[in-house]
OpenMM code with the backbone's topology and positions (N, CA, C; nanometers):
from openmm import Vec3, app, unit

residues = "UNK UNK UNK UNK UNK UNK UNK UNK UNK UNK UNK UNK UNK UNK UNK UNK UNK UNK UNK UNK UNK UNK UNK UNK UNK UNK UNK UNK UNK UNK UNK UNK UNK UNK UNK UNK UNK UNK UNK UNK UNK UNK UNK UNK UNK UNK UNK UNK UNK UNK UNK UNK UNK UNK UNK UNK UNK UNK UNK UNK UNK UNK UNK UNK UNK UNK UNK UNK UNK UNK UNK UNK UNK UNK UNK UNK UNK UNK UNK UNK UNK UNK UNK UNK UNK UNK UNK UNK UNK UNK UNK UNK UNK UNK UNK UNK UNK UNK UNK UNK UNK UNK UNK UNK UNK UNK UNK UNK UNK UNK UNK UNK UNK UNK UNK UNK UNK UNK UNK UNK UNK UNK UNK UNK UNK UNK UNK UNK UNK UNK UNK UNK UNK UNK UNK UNK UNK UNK UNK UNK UNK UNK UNK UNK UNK UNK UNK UNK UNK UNK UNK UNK UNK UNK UNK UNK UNK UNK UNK UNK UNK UNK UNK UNK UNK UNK UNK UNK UNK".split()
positions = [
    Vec3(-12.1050, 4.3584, -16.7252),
    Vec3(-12.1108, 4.4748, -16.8097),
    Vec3(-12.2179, 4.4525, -16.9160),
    Vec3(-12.3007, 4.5754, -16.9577),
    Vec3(-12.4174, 4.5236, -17.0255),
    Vec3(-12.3999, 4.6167, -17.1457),
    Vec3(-12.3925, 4.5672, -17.2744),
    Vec3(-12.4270, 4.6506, -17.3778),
    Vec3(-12.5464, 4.7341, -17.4252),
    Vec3(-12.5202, 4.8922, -17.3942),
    Vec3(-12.5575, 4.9650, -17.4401),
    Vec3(-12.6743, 4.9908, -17.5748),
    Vec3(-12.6106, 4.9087, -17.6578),
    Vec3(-12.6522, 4.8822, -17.8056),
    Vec3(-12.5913, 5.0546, -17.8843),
    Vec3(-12.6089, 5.0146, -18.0006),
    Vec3(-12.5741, 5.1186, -18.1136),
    Vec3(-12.6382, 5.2644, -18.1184),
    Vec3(-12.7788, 5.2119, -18.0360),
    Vec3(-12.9600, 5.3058, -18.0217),
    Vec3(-12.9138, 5.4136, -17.9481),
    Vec3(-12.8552, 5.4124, -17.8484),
    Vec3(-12.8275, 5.5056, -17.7386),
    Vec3(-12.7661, 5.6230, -17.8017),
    Vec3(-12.8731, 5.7157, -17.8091),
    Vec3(-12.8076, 5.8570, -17.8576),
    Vec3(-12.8811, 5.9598, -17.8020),
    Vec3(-12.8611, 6.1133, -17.7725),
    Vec3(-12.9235, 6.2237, -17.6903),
    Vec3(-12.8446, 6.3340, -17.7551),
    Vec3(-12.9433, 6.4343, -17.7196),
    Vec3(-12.9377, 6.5692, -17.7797),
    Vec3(-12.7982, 6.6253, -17.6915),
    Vec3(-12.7628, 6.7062, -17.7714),
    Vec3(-12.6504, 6.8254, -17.6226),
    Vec3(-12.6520, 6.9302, -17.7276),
    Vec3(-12.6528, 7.0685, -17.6851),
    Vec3(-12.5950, 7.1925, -17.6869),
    Vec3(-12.4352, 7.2017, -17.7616),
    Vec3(-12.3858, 7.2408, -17.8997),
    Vec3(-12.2914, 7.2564, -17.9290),
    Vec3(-12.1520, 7.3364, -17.8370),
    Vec3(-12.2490, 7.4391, -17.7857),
    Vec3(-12.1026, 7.4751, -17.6757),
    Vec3(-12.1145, 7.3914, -17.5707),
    Vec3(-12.2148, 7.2765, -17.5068),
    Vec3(-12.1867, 7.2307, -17.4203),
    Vec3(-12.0961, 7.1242, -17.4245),
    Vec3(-12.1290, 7.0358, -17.5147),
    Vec3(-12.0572, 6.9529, -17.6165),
    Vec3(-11.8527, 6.9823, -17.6272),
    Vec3(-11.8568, 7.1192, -17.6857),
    Vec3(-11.7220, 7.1844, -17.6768),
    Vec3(-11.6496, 7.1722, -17.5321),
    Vec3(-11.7202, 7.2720, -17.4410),
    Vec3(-11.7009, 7.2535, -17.3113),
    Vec3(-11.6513, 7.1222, -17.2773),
    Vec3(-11.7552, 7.0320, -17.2738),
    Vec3(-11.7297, 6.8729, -17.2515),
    Vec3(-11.5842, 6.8120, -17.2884),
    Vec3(-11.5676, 6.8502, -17.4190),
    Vec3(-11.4481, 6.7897, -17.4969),
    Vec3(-11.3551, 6.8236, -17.4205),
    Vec3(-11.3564, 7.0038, -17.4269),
    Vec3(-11.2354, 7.0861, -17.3397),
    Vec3(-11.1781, 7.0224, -17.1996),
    Vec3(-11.2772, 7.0006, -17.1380),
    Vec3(-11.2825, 6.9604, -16.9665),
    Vec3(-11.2138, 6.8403, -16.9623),
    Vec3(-11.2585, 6.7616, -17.1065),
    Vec3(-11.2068, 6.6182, -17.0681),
    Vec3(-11.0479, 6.5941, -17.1067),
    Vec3(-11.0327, 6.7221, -17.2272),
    Vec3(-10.9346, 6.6764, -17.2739),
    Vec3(-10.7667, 6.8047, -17.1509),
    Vec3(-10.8674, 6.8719, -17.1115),
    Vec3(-10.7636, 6.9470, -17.0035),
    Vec3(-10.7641, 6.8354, -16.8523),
    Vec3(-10.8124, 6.7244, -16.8570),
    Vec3(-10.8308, 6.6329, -16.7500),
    Vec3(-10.7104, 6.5647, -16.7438),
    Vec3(-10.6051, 6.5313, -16.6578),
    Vec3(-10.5295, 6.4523, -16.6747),
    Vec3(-10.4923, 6.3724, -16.5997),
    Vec3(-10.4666, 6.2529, -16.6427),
    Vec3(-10.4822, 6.1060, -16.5305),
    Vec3(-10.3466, 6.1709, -16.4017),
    Vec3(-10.3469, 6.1883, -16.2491),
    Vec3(-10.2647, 6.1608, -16.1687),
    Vec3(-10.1769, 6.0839, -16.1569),
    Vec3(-10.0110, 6.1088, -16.1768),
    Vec3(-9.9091, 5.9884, -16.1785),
    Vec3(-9.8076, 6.0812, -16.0989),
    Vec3(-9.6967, 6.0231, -16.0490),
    Vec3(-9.5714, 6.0440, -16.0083),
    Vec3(-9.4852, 6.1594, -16.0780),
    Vec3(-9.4161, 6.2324, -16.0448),
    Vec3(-9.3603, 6.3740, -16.0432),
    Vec3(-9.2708, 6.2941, -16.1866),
    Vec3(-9.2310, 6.1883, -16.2002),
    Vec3(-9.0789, 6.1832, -16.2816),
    Vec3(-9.1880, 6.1846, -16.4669),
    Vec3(-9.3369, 6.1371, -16.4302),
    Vec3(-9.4154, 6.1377, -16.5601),
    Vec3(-9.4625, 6.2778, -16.6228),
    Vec3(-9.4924, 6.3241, -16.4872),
    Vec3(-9.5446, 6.4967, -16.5252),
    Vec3(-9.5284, 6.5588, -16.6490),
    Vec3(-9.4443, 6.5709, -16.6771),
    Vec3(-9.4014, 6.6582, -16.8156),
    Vec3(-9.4507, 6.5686, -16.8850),
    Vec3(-9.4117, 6.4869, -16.9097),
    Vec3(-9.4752, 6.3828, -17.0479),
    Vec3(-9.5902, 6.3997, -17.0684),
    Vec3(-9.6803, 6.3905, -16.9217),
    Vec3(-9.8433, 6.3987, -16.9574),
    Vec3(-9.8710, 6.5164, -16.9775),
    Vec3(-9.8162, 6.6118, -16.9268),
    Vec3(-9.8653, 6.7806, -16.9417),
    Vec3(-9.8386, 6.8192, -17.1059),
    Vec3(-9.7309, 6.7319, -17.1311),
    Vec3(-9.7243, 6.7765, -17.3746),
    Vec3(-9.8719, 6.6561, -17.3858),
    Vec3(-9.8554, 6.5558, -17.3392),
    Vec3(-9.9893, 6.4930, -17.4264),
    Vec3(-10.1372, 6.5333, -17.3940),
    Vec3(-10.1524, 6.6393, -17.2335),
    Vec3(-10.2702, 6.7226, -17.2324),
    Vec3(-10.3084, 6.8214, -17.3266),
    Vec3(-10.1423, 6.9102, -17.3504),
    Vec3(-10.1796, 7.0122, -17.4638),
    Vec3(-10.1428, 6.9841, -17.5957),
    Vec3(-10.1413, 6.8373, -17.6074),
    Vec3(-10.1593, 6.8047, -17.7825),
    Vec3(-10.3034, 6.7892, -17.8222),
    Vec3(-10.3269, 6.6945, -17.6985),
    Vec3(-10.5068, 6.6626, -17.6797),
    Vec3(-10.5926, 6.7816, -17.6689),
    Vec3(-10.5494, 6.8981, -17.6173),
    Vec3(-10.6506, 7.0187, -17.5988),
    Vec3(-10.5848, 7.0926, -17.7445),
    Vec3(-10.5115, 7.1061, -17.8123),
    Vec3(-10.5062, 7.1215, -17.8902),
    Vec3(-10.5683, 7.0551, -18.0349),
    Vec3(-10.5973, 6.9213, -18.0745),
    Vec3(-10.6794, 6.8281, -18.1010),
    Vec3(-10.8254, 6.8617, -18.1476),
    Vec3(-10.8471, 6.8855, -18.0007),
    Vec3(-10.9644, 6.8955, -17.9630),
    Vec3(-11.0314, 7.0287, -17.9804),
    Vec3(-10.9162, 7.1043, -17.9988),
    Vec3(-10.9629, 7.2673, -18.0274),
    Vec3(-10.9940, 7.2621, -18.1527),
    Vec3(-10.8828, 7.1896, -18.2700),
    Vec3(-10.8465, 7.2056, -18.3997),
    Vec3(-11.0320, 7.1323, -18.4202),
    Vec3(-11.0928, 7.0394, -18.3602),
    Vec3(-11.2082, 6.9671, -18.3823),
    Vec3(-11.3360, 7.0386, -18.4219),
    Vec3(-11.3067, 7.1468, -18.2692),
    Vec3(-11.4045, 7.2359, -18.2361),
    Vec3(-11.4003, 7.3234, -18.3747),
    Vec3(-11.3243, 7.4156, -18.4129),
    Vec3(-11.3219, 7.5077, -18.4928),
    Vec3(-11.3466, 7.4779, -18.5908),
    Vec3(-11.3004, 7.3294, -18.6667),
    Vec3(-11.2580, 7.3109, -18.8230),
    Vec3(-11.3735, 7.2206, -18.8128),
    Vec3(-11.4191, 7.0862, -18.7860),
    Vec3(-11.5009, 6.9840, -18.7789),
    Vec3(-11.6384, 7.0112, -18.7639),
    Vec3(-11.6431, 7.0507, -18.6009),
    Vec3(-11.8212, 7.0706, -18.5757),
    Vec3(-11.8960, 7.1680, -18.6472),
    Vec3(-11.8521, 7.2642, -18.6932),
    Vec3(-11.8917, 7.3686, -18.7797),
    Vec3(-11.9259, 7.3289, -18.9401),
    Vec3(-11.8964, 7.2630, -18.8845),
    Vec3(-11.9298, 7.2117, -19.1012),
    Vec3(-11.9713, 7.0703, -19.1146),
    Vec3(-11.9794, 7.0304, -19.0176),
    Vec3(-12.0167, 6.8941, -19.0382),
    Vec3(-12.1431, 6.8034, -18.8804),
    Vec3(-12.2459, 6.8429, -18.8884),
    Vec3(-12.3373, 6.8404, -18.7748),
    Vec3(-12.4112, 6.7402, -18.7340),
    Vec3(-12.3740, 6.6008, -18.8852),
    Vec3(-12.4296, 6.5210, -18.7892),
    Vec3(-12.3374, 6.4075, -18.7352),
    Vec3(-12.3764, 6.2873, -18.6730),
    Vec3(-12.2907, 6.2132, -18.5683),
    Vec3(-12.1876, 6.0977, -18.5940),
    Vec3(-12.2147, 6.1360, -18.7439),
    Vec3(-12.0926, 5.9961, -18.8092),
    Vec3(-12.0498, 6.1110, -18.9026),
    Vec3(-11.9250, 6.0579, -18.9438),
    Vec3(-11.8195, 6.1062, -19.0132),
    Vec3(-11.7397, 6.0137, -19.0880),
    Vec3(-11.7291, 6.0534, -19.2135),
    Vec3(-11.6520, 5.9538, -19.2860),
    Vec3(-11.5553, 6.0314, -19.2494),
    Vec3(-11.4079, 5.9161, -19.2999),
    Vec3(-11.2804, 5.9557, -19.2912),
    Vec3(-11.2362, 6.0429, -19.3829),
    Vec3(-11.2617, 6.0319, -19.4753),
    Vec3(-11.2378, 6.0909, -19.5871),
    Vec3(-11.2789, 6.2614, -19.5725),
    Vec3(-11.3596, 6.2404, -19.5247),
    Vec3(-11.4985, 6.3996, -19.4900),
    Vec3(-11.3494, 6.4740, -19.3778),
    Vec3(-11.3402, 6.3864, -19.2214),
    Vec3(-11.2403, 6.4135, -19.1464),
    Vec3(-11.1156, 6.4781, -19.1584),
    Vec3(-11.0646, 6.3849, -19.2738),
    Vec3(-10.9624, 6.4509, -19.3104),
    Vec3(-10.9687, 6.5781, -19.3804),
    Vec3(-11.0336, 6.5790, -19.4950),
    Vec3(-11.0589, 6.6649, -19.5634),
    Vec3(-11.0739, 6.8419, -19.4597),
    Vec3(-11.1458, 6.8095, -19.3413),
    Vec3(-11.1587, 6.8938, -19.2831),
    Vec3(-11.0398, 6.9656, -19.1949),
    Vec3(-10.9641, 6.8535, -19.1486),
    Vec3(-10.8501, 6.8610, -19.0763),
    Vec3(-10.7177, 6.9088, -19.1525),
    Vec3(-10.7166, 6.8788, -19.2648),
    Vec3(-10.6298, 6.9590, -19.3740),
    Vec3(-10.6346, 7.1040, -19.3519),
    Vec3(-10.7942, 7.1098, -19.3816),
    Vec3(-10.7916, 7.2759, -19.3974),
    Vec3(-10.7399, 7.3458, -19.3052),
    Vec3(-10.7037, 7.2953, -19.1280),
    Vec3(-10.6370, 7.3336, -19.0626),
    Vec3(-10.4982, 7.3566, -19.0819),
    Vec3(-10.4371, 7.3018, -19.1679),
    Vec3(-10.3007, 7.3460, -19.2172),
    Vec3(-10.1933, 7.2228, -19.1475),
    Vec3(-10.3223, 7.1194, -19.1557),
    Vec3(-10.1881, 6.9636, -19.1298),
    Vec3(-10.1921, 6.9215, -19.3152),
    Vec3(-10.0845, 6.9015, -19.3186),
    Vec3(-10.0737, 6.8584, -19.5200),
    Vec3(-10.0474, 6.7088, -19.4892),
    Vec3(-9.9288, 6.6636, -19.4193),
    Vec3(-9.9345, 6.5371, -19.3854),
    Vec3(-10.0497, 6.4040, -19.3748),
    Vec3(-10.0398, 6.3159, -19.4461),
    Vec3(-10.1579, 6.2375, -19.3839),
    Vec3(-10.1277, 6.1667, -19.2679),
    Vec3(-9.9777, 6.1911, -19.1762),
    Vec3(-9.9138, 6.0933, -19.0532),
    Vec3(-9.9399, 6.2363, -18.9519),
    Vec3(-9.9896, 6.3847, -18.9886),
    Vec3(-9.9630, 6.4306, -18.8865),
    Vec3(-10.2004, 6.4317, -18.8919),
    Vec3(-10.2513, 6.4330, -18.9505),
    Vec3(-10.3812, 6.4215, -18.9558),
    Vec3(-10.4096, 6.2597, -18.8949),
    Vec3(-10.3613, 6.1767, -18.9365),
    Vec3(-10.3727, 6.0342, -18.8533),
    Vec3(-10.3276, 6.0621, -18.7010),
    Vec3(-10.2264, 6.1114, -18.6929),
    Vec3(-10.2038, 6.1481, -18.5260),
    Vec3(-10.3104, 6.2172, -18.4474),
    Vec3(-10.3725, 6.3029, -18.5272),
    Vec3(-10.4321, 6.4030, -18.4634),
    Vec3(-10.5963, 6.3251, -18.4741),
    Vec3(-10.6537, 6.2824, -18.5280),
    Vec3(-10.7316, 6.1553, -18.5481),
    Vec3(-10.7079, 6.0864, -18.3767),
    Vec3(-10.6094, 6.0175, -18.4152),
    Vec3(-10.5945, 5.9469, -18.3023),
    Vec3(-10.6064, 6.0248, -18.1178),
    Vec3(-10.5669, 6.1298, -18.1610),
    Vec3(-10.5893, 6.2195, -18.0377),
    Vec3(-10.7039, 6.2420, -18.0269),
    Vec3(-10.7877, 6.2813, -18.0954),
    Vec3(-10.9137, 6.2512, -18.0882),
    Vec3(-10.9999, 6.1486, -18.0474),
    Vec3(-10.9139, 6.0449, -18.1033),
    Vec3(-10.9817, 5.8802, -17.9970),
    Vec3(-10.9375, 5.8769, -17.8714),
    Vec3(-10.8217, 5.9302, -17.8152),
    Vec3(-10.7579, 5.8779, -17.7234),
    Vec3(-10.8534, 5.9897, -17.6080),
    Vec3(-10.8849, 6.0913, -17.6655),
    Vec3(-10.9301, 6.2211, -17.5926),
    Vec3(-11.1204, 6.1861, -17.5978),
    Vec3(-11.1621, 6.1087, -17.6599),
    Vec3(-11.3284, 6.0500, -17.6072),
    Vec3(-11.4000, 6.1403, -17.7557),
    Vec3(-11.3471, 6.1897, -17.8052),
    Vec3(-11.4304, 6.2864, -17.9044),
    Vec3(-11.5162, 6.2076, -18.0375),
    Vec3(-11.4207, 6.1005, -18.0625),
    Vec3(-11.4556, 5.9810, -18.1708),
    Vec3(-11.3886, 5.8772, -18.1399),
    Vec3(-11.5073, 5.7925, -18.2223),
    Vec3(-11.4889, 5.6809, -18.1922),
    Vec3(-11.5332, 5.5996, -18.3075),
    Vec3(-11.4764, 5.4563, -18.3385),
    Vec3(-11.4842, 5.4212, -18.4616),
    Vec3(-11.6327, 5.3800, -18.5158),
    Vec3(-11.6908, 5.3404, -18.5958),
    Vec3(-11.7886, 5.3369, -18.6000),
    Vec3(-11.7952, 5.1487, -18.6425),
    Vec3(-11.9119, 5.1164, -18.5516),
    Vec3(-11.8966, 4.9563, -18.5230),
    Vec3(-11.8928, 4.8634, -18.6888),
    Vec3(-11.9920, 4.9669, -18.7633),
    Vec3(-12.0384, 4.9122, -18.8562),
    Vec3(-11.9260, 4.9070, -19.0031),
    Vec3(-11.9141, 5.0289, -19.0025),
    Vec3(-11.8324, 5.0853, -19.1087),
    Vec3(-11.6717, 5.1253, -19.1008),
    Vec3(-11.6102, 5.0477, -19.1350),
    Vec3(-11.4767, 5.0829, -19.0973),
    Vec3(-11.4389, 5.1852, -19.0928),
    Vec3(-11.4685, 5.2836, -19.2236),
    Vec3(-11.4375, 5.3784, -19.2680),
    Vec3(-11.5148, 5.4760, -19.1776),
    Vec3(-11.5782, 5.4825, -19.0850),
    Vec3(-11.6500, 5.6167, -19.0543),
    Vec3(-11.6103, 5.6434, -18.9095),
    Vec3(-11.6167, 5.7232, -18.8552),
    Vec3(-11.5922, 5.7735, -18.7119),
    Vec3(-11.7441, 5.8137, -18.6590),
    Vec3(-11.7731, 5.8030, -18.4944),
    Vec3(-11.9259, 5.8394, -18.4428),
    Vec3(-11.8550, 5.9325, -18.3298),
    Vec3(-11.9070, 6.0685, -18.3419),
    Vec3(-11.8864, 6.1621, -18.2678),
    Vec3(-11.9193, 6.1266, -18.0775),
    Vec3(-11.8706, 6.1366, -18.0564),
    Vec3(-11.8635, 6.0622, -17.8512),
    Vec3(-11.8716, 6.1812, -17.7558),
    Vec3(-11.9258, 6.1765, -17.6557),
    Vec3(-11.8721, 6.2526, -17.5711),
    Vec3(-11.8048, 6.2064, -17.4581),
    Vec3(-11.6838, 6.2121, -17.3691),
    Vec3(-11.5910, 6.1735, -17.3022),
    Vec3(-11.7205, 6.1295, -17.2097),
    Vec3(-11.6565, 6.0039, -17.1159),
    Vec3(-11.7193, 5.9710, -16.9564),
    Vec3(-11.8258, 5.9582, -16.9552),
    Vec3(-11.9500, 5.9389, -17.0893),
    Vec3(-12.0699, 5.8992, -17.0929),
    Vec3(-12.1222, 5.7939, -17.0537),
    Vec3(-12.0413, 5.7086, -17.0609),
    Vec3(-12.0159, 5.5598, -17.0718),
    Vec3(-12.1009, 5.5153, -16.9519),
    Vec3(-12.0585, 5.5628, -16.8659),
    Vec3(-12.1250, 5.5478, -16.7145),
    Vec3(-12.2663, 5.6049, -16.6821),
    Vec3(-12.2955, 5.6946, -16.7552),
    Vec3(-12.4394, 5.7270, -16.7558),
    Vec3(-12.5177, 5.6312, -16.8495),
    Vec3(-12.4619, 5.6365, -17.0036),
    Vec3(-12.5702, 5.5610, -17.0423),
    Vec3(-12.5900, 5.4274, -16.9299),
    Vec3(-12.4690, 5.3416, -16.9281),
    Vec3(-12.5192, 5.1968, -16.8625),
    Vec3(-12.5880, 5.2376, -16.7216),
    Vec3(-12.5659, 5.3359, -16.6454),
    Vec3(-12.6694, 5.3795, -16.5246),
    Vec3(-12.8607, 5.3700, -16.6043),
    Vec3(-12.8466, 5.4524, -16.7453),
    Vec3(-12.9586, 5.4717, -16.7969),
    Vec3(-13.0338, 5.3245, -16.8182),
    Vec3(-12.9715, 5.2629, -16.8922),
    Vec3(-12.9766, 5.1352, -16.9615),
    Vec3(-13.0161, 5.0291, -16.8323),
    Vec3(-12.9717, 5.0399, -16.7154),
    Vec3(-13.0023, 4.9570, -16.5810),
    Vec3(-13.1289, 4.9872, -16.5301),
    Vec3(-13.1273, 5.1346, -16.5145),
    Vec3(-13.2335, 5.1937, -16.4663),
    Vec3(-13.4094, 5.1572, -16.5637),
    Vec3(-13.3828, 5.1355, -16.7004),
    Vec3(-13.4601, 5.0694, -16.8009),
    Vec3(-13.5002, 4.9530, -16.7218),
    Vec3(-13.3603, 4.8543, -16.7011),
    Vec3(-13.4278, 4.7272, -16.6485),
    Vec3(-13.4849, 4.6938, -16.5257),
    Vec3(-13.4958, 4.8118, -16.4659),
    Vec3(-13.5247, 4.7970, -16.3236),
    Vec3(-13.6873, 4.8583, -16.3473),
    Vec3(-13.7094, 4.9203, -16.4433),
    Vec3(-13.8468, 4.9671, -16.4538),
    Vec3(-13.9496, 4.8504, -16.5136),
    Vec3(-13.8595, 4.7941, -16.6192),
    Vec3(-13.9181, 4.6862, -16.6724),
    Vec3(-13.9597, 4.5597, -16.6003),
    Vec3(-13.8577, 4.5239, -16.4958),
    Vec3(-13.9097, 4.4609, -16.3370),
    Vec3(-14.0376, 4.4943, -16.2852),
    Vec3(-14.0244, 4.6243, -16.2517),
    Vec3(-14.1477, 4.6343, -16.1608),
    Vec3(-14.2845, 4.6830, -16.2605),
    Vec3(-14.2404, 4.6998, -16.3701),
    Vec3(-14.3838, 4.6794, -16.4589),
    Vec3(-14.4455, 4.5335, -16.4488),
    Vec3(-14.3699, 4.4785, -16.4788),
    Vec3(-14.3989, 4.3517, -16.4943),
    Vec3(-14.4680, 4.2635, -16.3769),
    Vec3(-14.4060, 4.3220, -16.2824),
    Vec3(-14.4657, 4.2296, -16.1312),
    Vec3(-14.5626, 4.3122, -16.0850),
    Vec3(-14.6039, 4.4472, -16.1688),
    Vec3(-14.7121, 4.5207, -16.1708),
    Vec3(-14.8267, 4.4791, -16.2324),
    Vec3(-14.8242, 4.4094, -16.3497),
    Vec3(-14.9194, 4.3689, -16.4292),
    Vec3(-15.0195, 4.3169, -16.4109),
    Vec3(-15.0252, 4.2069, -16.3218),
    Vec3(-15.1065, 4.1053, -16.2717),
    Vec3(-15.1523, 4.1825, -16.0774),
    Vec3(-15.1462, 4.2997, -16.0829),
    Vec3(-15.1441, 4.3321, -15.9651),
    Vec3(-15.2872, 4.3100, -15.8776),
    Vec3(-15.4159, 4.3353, -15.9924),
    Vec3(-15.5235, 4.3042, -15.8983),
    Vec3(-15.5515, 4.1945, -15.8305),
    Vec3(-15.4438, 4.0719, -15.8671),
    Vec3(-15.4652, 3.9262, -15.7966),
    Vec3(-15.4181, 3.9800, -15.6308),
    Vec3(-15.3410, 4.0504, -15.6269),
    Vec3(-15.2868, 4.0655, -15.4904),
    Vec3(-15.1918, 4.0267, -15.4390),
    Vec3(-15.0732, 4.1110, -15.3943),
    Vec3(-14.9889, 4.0308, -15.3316),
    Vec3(-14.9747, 3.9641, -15.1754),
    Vec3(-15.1357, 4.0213, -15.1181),
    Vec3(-15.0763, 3.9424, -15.0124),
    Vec3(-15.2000, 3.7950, -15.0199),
    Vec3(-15.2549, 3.7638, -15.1343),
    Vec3(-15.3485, 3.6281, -15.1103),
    Vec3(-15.2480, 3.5429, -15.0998),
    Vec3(-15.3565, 3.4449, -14.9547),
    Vec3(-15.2932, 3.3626, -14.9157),
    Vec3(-15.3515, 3.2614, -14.9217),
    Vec3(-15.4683, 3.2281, -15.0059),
    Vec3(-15.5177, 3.1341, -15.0939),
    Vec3(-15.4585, 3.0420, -15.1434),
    Vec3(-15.3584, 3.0915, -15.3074),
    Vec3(-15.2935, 2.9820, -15.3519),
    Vec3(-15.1613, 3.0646, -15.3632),
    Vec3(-15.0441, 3.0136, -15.3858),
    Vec3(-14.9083, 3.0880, -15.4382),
    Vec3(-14.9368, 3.1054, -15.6243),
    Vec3(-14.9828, 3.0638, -15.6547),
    Vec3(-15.0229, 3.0953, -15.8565),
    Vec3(-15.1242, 3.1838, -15.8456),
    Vec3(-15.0905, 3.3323, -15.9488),
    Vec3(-15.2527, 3.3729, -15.9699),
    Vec3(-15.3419, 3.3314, -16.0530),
    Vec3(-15.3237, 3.1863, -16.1579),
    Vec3(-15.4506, 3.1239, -16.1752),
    Vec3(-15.5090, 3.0287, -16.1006),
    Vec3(-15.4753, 2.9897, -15.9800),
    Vec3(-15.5397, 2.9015, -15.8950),
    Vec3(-15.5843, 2.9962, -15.8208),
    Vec3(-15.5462, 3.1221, -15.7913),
    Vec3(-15.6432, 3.2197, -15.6776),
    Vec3(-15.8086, 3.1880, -15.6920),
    Vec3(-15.8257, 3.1555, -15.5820),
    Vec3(-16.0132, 3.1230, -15.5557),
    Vec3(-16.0985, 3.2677, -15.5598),
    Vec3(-16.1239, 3.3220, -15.6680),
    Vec3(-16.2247, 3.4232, -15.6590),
    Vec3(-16.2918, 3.4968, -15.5237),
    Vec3(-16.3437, 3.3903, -15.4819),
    Vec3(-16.4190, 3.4228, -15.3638),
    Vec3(-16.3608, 3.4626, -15.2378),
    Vec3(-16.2236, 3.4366, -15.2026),
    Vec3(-16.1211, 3.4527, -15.1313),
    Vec3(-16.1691, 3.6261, -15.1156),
    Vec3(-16.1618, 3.6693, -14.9560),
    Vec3(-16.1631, 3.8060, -14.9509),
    Vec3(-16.0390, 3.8937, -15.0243),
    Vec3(-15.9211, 3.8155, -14.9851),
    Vec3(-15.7857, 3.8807, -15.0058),
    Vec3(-15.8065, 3.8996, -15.1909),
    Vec3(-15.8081, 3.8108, -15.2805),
    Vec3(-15.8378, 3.8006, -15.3784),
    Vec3(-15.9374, 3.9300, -15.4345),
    Vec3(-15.8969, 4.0204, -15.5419),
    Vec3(-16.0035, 4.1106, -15.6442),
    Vec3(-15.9584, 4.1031, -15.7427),
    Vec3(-16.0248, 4.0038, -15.8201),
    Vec3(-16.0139, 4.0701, -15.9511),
    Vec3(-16.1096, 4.1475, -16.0096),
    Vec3(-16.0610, 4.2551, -16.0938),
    Vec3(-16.1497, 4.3188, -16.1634),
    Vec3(-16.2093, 4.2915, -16.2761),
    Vec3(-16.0939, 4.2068, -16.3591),
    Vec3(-16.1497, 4.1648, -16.4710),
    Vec3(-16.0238, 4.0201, -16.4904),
    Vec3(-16.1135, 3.9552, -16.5861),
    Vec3(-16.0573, 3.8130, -16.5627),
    Vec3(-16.0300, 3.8038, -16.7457),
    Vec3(-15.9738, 3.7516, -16.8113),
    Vec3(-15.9314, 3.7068, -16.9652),
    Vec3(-15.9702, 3.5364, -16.9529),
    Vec3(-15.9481, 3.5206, -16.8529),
    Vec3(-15.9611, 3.3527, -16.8727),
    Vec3(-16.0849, 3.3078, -16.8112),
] * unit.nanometer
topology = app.Topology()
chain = topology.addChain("A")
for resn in residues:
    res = topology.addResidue(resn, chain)
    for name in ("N", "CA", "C"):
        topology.addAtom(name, app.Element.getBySymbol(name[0]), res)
C-alpha cells in the first residue's frame, strides 16, 4: 500500500460532490436478513447526516478543512443543541466518507469524498509507472538494441547500432 501524501487534491462540481455523498451514503454493505433493519436505520441516519451536511455546511463554508468549532457551530444551526447529538452526527459523517480528520491538526476535519481512495492510489501508481519509462527514456539515443557493450558509457561510438547525438562527457 503506498501513501498518497497530504498533496493529493482535485476539483469536483458542488452538486456532484452532493450526489457523491448521497450515493455513498444510500450504499449499504450486503449482510444476512436477521441484520437488515439495523443497517437500513444506520443508512437513513447516514443519508440523513449527510443531507443535514449538504444544506447547513457546504453552503457556508467552501473550503476543504474545517475547524471543529466552525462544524459545530454550523450543525447547531440545524437544530441539534446537544453537543452528544452533533458529535454523533460528526461521526456519521466519518463513518459515511464525507470527513475526515485532519492529519495535522487535531482540531480540524478535511472534507473527503467516499471510495476515492482507489483512484487516487490507481493515480499515484500510474505517476510511477510514467516516471519508469521516462527514465529508461532518457538515455535513449545510446540504443537499446547495441550490442557493443551492456553500459552506455562504454558504448564504442563507431559501432553502427550505437547514435549518439550529443555526448556531455
Amino acid at each position: 500500500m503506498t501513501n498518497a501524501g497530504v498533496d493529493e487534491q482535485a476539483l469536483m462540481l458542488t452538486e456532484d460532490y452532493k450526489s457523491t455523498l448521497l450515493h455513498a451514503a444510500a450504499a449499504a454493505p450486503s449482510s444476512d436478513q436477521g441484520q437488515q433493519q439495523q443497517q437500513d436505520q444506520e443508512r437513513r441516519e447516514r443519508e440523513a447526516a449527510i443531507e443535514c451536511f449538504c444544506s447547513h455546511v457546504l453552503p457556508h463554508h467552501p473550503d476543504l478543512i474545517i475547524q471543529r468549532s466552525r462544524l459545530t457551530q454550523l450543525l447547531s444551526a440545524e437544530g441539534l443543541s446537544s453537543p452528544a447529538a452533533v458529535d454523533a452526527r460528526i461521526t456519521l459523517l466519518m463513518q459515511g466518507g464525507a470527513l475526515s480528520r485532519h492529519l495535522v491538526d487535531d482540531g480540524c476535519f478535511v472534507l473527503c469524498v467516499p471510495g476515492m481512495g482507489k483512484v487516487v492510489m490507481a493515480v499515484v501508481e500510474a505517476r510511477k509507472e510514467i516516471v519508469v519509462v521516462i527514465r529508461k527514456r532518457q538515455y535513449k539515443e545510446v540504443g537499446d538494441n547495441c550490442t557493443c557493450a551492456s553500459e552506455w558509457r562504454t558504448c564504442d561510438p563507431s559501432h553502427a547500432s550505437c547514435r549518439f547525438r550529443s555526448s556531455s562527457y
